[in-house]
C-alpha positions in Angstrom: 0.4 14.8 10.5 -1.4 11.7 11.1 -1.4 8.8 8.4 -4.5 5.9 8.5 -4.1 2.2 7.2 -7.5 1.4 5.9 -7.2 -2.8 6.2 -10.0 -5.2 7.4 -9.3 -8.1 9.6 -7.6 -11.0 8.1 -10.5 -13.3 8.7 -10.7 -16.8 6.2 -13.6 -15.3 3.9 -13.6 -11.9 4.5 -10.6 -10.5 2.5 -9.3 -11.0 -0.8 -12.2 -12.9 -2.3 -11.4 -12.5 -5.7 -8.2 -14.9 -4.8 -9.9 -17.3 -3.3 -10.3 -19.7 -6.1 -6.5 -19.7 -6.4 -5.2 -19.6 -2.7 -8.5 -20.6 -1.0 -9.8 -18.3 2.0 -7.3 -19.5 4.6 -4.3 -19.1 1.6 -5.6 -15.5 0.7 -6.5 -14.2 4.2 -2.9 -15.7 5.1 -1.4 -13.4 2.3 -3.6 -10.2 3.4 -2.1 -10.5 6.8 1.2 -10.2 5.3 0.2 -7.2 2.8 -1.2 -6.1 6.0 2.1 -6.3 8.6 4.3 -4.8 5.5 1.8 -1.7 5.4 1.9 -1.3 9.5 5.7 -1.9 9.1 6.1 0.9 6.6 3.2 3.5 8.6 5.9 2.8 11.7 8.4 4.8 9.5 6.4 7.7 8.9 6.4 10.2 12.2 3.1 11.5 13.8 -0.3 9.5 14.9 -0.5 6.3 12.9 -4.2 4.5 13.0 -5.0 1.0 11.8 -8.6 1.8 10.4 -10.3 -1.5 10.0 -13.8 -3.5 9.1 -14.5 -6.2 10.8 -13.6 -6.6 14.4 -10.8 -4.1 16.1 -9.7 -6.8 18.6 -8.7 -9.4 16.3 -5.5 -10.6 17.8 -3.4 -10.5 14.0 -4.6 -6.8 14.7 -3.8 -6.4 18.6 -0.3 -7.7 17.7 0.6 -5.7 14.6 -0.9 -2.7 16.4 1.7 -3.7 19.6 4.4 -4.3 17.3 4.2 -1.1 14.9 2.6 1.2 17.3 -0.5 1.7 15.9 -3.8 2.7 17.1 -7.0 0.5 16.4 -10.3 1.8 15.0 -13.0 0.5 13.6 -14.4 2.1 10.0 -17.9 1.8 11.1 -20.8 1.5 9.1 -21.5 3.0 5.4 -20.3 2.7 2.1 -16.5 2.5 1.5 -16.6 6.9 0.9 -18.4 7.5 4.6 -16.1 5.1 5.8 -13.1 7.1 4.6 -14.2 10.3 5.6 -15.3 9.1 8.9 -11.2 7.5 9.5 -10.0 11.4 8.1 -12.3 13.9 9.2 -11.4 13.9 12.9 -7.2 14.0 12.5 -7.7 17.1 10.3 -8.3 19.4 13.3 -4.7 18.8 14.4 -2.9 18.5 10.8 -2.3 16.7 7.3 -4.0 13.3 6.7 -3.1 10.9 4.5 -5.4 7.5 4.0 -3.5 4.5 2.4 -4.6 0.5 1.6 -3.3 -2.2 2.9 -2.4 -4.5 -0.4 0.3 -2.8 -2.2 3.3 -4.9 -2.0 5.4 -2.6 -3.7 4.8 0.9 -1.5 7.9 2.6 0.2 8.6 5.2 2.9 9.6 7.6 0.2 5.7 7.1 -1.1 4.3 8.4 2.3 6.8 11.0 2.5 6.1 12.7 -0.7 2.3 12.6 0.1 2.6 14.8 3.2 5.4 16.8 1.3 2.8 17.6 -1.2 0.1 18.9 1.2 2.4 21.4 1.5 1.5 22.9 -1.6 -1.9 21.4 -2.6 -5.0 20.8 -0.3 -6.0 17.5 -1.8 -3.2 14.5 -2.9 -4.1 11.2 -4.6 -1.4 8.0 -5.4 -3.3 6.6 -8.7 -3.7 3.0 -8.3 -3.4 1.3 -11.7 -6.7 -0.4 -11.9 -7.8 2.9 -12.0 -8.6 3.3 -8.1 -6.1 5.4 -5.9 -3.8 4.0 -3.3 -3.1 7.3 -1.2 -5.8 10.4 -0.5 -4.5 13.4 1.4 -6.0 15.9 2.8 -4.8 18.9 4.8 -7.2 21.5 7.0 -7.4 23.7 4.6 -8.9 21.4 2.5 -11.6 20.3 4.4 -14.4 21.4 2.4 -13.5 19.3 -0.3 -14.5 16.2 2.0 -18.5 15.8 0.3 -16.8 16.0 -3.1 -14.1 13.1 -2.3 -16.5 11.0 -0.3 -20.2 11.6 -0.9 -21.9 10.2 -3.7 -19.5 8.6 -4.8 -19.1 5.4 -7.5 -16.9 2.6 -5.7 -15.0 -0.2 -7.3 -15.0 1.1 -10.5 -11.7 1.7 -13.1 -12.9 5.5 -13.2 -12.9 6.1 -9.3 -10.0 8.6 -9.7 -10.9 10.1 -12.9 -14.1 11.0 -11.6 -12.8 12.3 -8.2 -10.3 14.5 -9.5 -13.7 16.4 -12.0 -14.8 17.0 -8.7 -11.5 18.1 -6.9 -9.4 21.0 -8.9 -5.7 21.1 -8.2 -5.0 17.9 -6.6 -1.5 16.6 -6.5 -0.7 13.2 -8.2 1.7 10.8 -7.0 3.2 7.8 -8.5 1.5 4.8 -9.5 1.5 1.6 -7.2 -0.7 -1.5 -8.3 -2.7 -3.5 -5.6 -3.5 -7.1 -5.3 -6.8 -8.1 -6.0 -6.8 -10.1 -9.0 -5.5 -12.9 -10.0 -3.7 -11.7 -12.4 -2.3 -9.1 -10.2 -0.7 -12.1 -8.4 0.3 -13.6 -11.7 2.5 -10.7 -12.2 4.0 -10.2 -9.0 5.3 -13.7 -8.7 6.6 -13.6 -12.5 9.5 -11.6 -11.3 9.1 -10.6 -7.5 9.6 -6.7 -7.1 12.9 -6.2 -4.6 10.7 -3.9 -3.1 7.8 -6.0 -1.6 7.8 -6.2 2.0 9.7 -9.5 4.3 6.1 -11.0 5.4 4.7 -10.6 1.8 7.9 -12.6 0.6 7.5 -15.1 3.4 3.5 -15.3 2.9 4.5 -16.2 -1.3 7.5 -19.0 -0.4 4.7 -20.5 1.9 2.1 -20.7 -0.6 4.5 -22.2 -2.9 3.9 -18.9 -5.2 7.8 -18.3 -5.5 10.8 -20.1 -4.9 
């Protein structure tokens, strides 16, 4: 089974835009980095091929060392809207087992989440962790299931609160996980940092005390 972190390079500008007018771009690509090395940190816990699937350039050194340190493979998602650049990071692991395709900004994800999405390819072709802004955080898929790759990916609406709804009217039978939220917003940061989950990851904490978010 084979498990892709679908992350970008933590470059000042390029990630978490939508909390740059409360961290600025160094204080939010700081705190992606750290969303980032708890997601590598929890793919290291899961056995089988674990790839770091990224935009933006593979040989970043934040990238070269989390890789080193979590034993992780780089790739790079190539060109294409966010769907082709999914199916492109899948497709290829499916000749050799389950694939599962996670984010990279969900402070609150655990081992036990990873687990029970390859423990549900055991029963279904297709598995999705729901997201709450209505995205998902998790898509499965195991061989069997590889003609259901044009309905998840092709022609697709992106970015939008009905992204899973409209998936599953095209997928029947998927499995459902439980819900994590991701950090995009700022609100989203709002509520973290009202009362900080025991379950977010050590650089996440660290990243928050350093931006003065927490105490």
């Amino acid at each position: 089974m084979t498990l892709v972190v679908f992350g970008r390079a933590p470059e000042p500008g390029a990630c978490k835009t939508r909390l740059q007018p409360r961290l600025g771009a160094e204080g939010a690509a700081a705190l992606y980095a750290a969303l980032l090395d708890d997601t590598c940190r929890l793919a290291a816990t899961i056995p089988g091929p674990r790839v770091l699937c990224v935009d933006g350039d593979p040989a970043h050194p934040v990238l070269t060392r989390l890789a080193t340190e979590w034993g992780l493979s780089v790739t790079a998602q190539g060109p294409g809207d966010l769907g082709a650049r999914m199916r492109r990071a899948m497709e290829p692991a499916l000749a050799s087992g389950p694939v599962c395709l996670i984010g990279s900004d969900l402070p609150t994800l655990q081992t036990a989440d990873l687990a029970a999405g390859f423990s549900s390819l055991a029963r279904h072709e297709v598995v999705f962790g729901p997201a709450a802004d209505g995205g998902y955080w998790l898509v499965g898929l195991r061989p069997s299931g590889r003609a259901h790759l044009a309905a998840l990916f092709d022609d697709q609406e992106w970015s939008t609160p009905s992204v899973l709804t409209a998936t599953l009217a095209r997928v029947s039978g998927a499995a459902l996980l439980a819900t994590h939220a991701d950090l995009d917003e700022p609100a989203d940061l709002d509520r973290l940092c009202a009362a900080l989950d025991p379950r977010v990851g050590p650089a996440t904490r660290r990243a928050l005390h350093v931006l003065g978010l927490v105490c």
